[in-house]
C-alpha positions in Angstrom: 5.0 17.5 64.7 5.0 19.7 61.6 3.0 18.6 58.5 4.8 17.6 55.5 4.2 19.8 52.1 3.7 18.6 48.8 4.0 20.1 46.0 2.5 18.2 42.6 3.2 19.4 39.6 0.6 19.1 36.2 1.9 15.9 35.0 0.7 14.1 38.3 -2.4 16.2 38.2 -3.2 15.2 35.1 -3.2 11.4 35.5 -4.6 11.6 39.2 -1.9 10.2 40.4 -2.3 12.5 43.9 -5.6 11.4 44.8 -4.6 7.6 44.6 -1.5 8.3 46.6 -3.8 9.8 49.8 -6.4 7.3 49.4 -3.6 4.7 49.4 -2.2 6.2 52.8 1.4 6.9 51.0 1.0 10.9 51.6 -0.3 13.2 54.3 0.0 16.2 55.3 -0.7 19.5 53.5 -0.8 20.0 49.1 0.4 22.9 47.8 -1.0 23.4 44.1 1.0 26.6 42.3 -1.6 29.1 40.7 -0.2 27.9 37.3 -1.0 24.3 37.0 -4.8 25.7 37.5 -4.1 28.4 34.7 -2.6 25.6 32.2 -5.3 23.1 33.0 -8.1 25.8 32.9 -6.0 26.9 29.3 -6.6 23.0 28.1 -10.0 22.7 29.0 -11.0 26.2 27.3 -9.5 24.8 23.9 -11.5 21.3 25.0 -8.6 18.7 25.6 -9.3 15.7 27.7 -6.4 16.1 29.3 -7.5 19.3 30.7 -10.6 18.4 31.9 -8.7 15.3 33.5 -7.0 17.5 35.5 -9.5 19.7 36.8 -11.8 16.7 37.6 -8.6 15.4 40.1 -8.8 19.0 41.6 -12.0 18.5 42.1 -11.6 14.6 44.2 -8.1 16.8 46.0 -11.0 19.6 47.1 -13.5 16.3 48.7 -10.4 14.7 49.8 -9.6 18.4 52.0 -13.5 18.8 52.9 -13.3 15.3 54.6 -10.0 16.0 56.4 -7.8 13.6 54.8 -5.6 16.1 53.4 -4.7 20.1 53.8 -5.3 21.9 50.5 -3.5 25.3 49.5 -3.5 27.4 46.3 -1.2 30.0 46.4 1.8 31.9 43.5 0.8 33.7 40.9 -0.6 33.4 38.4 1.5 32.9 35.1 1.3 35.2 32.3 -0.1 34.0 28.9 3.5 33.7 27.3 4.5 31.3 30.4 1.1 29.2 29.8 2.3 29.4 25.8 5.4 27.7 26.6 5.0 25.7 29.2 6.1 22.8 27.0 9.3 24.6 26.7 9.6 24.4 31.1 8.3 27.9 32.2 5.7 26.5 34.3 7.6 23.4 35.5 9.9 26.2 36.7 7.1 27.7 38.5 6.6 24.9 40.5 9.8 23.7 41.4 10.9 27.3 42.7 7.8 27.0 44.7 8.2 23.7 46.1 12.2 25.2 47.0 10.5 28.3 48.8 8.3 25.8 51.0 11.1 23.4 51.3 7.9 20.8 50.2 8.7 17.6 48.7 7.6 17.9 44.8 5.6 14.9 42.8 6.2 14.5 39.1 5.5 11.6 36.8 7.9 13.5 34.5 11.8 12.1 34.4 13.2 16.0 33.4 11.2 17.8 35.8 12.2 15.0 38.5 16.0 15.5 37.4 16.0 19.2 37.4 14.5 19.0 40.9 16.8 16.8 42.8 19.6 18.8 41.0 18.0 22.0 42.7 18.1 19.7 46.5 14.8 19.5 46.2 12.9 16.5 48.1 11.1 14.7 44.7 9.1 11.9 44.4 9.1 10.4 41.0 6.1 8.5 40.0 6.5 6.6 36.3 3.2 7.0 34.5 1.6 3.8 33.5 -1.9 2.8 32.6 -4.1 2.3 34.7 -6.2 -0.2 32.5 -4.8 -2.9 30.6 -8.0 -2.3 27.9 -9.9 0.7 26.8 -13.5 1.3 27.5 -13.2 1.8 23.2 -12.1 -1.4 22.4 -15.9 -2.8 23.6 -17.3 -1.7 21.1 -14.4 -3.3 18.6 -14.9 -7.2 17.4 -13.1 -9.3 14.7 -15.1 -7.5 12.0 -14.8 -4.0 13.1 -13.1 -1.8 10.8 -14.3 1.3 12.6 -16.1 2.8 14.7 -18.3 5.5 15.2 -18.9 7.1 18.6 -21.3 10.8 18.5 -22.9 12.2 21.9 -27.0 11.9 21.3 -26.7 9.4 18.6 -26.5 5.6 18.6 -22.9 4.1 18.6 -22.2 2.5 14.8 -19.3 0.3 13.0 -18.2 -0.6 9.8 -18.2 -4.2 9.7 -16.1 -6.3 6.9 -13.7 -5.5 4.8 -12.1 -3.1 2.0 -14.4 -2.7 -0.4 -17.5 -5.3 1.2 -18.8 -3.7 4.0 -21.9 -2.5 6.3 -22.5 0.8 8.3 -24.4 -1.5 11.4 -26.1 -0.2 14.7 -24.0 -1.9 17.4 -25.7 -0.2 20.5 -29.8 0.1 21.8 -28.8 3.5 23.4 -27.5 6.7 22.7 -24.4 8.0 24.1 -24.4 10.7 26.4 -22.1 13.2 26.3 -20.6 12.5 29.2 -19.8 9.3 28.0 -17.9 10.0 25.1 -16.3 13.1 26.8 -15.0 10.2 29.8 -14.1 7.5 27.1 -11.8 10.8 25.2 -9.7 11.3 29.0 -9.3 7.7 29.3 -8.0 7.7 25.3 -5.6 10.4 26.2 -4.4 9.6 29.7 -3.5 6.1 28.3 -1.8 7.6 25.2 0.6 10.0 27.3 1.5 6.6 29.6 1.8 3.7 27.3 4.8 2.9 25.5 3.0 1.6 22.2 1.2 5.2 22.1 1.0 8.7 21.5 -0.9 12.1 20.5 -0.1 12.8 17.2 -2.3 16.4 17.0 -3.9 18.3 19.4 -5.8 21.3 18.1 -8.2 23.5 20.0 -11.2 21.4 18.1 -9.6 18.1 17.9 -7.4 15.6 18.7 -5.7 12.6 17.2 -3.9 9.9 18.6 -2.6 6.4 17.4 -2.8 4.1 20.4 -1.5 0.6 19.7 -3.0 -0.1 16.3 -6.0 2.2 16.4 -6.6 5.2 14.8 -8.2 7.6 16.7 -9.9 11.3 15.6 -11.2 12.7 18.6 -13.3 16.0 18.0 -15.3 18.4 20.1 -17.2 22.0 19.7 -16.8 24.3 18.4 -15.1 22.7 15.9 -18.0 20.1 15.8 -21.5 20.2 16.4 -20.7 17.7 19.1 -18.4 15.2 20.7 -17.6 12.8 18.6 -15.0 9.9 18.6 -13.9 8.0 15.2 -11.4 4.7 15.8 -10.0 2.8 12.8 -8.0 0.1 12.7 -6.3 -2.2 9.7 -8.7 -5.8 10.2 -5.9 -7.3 7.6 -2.0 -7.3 7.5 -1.1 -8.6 4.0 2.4 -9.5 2.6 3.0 -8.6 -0.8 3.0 -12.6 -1.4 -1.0 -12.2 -0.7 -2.1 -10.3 -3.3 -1.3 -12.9 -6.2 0.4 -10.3 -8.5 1.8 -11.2 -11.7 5.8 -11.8 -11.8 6.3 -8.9 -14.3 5.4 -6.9 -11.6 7.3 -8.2 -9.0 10.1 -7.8 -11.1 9.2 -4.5 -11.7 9.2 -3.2 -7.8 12.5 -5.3 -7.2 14.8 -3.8 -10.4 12.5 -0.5 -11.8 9.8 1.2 -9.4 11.3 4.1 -7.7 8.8 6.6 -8.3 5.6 4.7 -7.3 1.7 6.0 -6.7 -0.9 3.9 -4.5 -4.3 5.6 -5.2 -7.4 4.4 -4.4 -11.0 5.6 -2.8 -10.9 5.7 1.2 -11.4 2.4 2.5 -9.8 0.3 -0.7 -6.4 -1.1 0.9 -3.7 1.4 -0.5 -2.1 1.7 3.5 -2.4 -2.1 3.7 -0.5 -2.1 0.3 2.2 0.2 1.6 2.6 -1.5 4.3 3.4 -4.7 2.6 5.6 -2.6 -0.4 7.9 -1.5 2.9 7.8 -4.7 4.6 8.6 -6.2 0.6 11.2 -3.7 0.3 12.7 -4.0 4.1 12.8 -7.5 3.5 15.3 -7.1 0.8 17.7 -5.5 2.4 16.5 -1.9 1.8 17.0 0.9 4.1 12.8 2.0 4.3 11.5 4.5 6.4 7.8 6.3 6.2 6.6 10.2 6.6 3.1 9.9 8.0 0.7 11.9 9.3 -0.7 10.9 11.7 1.9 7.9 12.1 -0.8 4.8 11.4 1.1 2.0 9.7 2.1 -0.9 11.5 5.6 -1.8 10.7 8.8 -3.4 12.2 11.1 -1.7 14.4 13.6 -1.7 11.4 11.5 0.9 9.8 11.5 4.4 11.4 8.6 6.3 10.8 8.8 10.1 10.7 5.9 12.7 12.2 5.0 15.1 8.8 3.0 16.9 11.6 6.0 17.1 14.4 8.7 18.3 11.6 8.5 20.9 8.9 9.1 19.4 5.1 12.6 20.8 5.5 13.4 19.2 8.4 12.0 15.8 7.0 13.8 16.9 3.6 16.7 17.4 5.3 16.9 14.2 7.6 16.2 11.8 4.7 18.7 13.4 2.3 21.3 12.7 5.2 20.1 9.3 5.4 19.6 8.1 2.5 17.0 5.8 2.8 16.4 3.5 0.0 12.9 3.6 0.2 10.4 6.2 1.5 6.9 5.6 2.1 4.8 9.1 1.6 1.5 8.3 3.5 -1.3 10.3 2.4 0.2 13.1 -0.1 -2.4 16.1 0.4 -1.6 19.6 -0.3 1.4 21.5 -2.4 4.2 21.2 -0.1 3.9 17.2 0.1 4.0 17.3 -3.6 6.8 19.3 -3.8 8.8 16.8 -0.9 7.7 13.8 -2.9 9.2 15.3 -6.3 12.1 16.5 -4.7 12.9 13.3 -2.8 12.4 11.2 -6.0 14.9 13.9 -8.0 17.5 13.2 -5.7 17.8 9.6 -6.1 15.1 8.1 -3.3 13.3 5.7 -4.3 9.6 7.4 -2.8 6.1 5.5 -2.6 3.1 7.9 -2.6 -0.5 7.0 -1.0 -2.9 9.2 -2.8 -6.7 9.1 -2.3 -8.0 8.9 -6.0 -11.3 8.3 -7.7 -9.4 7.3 -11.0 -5.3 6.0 -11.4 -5.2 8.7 -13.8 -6.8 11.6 -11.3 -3.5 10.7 -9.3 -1.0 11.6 -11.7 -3.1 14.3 -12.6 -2.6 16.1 -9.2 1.2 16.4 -10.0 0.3 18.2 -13.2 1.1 22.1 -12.8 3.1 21.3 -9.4 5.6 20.1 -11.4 7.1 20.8 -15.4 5.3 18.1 -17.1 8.5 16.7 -18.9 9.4 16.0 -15.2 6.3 13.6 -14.7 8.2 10.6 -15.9 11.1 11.2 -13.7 8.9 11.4 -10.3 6.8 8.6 -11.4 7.1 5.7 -13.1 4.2 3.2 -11.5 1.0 3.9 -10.7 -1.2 1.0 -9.0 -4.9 1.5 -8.5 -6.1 -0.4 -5.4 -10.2 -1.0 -5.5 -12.1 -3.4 -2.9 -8.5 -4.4 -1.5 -6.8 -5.5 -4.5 -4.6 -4.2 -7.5 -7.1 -3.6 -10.0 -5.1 -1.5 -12.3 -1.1 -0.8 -13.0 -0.2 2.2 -14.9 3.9 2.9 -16.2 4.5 6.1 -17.4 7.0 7.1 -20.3 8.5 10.1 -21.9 8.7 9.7 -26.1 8.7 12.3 -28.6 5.7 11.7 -31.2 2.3 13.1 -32.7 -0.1 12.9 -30.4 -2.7 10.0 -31.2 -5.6 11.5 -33.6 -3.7 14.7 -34.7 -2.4 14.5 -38.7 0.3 17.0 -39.5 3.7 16.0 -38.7 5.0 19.5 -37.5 2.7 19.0 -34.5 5.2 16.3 -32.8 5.8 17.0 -29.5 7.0 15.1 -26.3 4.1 13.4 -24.9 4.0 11.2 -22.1 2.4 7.7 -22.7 0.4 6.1 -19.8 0.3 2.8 -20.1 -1.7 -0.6 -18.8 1.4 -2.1 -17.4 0.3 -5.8 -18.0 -1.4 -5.7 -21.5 0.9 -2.7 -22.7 -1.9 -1.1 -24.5 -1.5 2.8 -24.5 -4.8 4.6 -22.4 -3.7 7.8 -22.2 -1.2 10.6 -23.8 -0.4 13.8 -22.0 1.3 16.9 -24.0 0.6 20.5 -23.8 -1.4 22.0 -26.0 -1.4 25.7 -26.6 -0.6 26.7 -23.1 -2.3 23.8 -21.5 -1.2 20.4 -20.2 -4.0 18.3 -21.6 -4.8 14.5 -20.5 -6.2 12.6 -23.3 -7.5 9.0 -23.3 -6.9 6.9 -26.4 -10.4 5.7 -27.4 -10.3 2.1 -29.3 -12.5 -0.6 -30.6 -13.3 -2.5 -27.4 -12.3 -6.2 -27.9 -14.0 -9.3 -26.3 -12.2 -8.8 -23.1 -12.8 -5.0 -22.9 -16.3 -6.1 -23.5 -17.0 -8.8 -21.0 -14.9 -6.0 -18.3 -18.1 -4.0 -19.1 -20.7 -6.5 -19.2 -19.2 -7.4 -15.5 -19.1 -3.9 -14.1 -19.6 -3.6 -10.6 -20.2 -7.7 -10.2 -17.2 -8.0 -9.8 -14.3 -5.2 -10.6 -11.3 -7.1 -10.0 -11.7 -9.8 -12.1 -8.9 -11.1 -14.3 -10.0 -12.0 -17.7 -7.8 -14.3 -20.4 -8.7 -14.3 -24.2 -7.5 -16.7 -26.5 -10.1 -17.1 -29.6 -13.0 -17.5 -28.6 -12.5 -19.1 -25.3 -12.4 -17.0 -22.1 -11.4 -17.4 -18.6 -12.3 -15.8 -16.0 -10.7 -15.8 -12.9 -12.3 -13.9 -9.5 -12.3 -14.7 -5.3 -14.1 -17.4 -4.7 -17.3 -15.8 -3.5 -17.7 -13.8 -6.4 -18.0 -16.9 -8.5 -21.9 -17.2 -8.1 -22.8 -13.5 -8.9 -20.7 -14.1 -12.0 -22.4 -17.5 -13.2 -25.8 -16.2 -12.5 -28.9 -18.6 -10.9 -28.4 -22.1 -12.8 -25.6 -20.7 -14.6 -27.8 -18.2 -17.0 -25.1 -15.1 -16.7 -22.9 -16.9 -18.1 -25.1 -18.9 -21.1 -26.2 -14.9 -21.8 -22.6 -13.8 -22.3 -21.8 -17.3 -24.1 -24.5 -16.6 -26.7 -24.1 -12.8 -27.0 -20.1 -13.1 -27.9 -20.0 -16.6 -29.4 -17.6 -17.7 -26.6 -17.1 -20.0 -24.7 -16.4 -18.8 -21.1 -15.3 -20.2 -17.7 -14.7 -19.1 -14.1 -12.0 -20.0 -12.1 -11.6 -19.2 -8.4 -8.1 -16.8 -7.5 
């Protein structure tokens, strides 16, 4: 009786699906591999993708499988050129292979649902295998516990995590033996292979040096040499989901998001909560009947299925340009704003009528208004952004508003150097911080220097105890109100912090929990 030919196709190879079907008994006979699925795996693995070396590793078990007689195994067609391995995401290769599995009137094995379709429309024999994961739980998430924020994974070094949360945490050890490179290369494949066959995942970038995917609520940066000195995996994930009800934020401003904010900056250092505040500003937004939708990249904030969230790495700013001026969201959130060209999306968004919410990585609130400042005319400024809010240790700890007058700039005497200047103020206490005109040729940013006041004063005195606290003045009586466990950093060992401050500003002070 004849042997029956197979004919798998890279998909299959990839997830080593063909080796579990001859070990299960489901296939026998004689596997046909076409030239180019070794070319485009050997193509992967040269640029160092797991996916590559996945597939080459189930060549490998297909050659045992042949050496112990389970199976027949044949190479044979030629090999594609380099503009067919180039686009083989455009079908030359899948072509390949189904014109060779006609010539051998084989039966072809795809786990993908086009490659399947064109085949049986072609009469060819197909088996079509749906790609699932093989694990329900990733070899990562062992290393992942309620206080993991991230983690750190580099071959010869030991495996570390950051443990807390925004703004009050710890780099810890969270292994006794370094990881082997074979290790982390084997926990990248299995990152991969369940990214291309699970529903609630996908690879966002694959480069020749690294590769980033966003796999159920994990972050993930995989990189690899050259591109760095090692193997080294980074997974983050968001340890808090906030709604914009848990931050405790003033009414004025609440006010101000639902009836004023439509140009609006989150800045902040890495690690201080400005995409756990975007994601409660689109929830917020969503939940008031706006139409939201997000341009990301990579696509990391968890939101409902209401909100469609758009690849900035997938499309080209036109494309994303285009889509959301023909949908007219009400709300768009800008994750991440980097280089000229998402400036120049976020400005022309906002110009248009779309209400646009900016994450910005910022030292300062003012450094991130000052990276629109010669990407944009500056009498424009006011028009693109109206509300800055400065996240630090996971909450608000500064609001800026922004407005165009025409004046003399604060400190200057002659009247004939009135100009248009655009005030930056503290949103809550209304007290002018900074002006920005041109001068000369120059856009200049200048802060407005006053007499500090008691509550500027005990701010300072405070410092890095505790940066978010709110502090209320009325005479001589202050209140000051923090989280809870800041309280006893703030009233000192038998209260002496605070009898200190009492004595040096003749007030009387006390310290409420938020």
């Amino acid at each position: 009786m004849e042997k029956k030919l197979y004919v798998p196709d890279t998909s299959v190879i990839i997830e080593r699906v063909v080796s579990d079907l001859i070990l299960k008994g489901e296939i026998k006979g004689r596997i046909i591999i076409h030239n180019a699925v070794i070319s485009e795996l050997e193509n992967q693995a040269n640029f160092g993708k797991p996916i590559g070396l996945a597939g080459l590793d189930e060549l490998r078990r297909l050659r045992e499988l042949a050496n112990e007689k389970k199976i027949e195994l044949e190479f044979t067609g030629v090999r594609p050129s380099s503009m067919e391995i180039k686009y083989a995401k455009a079908g030359e290769i899948d072509a390949l292979i189904r014109e060779l599995a006609v010539e051998k009137s084989a039966c072809l094995i795809t786990g993908d649902l086009v490659q399947a379709e064109a085949a049986r429309a072609m009469g060819v024999e197909t088996i079509y295998i749906e790609l699932r994961p093989k694990k329900e739980k990733l070899e990562l998430e062992k290393f992942f516990d309620n206080e993991t924020m991230s983690v750190h994974l580099k071959e010869n070094v030991f495996p570390y995590a950051k443990k807390g949360k925004p703004g009050n945490w710890q780099f810890v050890k969270i292994g006794d033996e370094r990881l082997k490179k074979e290790e982390i290369e084997e926990i990248a494949k299995e990152i991969v292979e369940f990214a291309r066959t699970n529903k609630k995942g996908f690879v966002e970038i694959d480069r020749k040096g690294s590769t980033i995917v966003q796999l159920k609520n994990y972050r993930i940066i995989i990189t690899r040499p050259p591109f760095s000195d090692g193997w080294e995996i980074t997974a983050a994930r968001p340890l808090v989901k906030l709604n914009i009800e848990d931050y405790n934020l003033p009414k004025e401003l609440i006010k101000r998001f639902e009836e004023k904010a439509e140009g609006i900056l989150i800045a902040g250092p890495p690690g201080h909560g400005k995409t756990t505040m975007a994601q409660a500003l689109a929830e917020f937004y969503q939940k008031k009947g706006k139409i939201v939708k997000t341009v990301e990249s990579p696509r990391d904030l968890i939101l409902p299925d209401e909100i469609t969230q758009y690849s900035k790495q997938l499309g080209t700013s036109e494309e994303i340009h285009d889509i959301l001026l023909l949908s007219r969201p009400d709300y768009t959130i800008f994750d991440e704003m980097r280089d000229d060209p998402d400036f120049k999306l976020y400005s022309d968004m906002r110009l248009a009528g779309i209400g646009m919410i900016g994450v910005i990585h910022a030292s300062t609130a003012i450094d991130a208004i000052q990276r629109f400042v010669r990407r944009v005319e500056l009498g424009m400024i006011p028009s693109i952004i109206d509300t800055v809010i400065f996240m630090q240790g996971g909450n608000v700890a500064k609001v800026y508003e922004l407005k165009m007058t025409v004046k003399m700039p604060s400190g200057m005497r002659e009247r004939d150097l009135s100009r248009p200047v655009i005030e930056i103020r503290d949103f809550l206490t209304k007290q002018l911080e900074y002006e920005m005109y041109t001068f000369g040729e120059e856009t200049v940013v200048v802060p407005i220097r006053r007499k500090a006041g008691l509550r500027e004063k005990i701010e300072e005195e405070l410092g890095e105890i505790a940066p978010t606290a709110s502090i209320e003045v009325n005479g001589s009586n202050v209140l000051i109100i923090v989280p809870k466990e800041q309280i006893a950093n703030i009233v000192g060992r038998k209260g002496k912090r605070i009898k200190k401050l009492e004595k040096k500003y003749k007030a009387s002070i006390r310290v409420e929990a938020k």
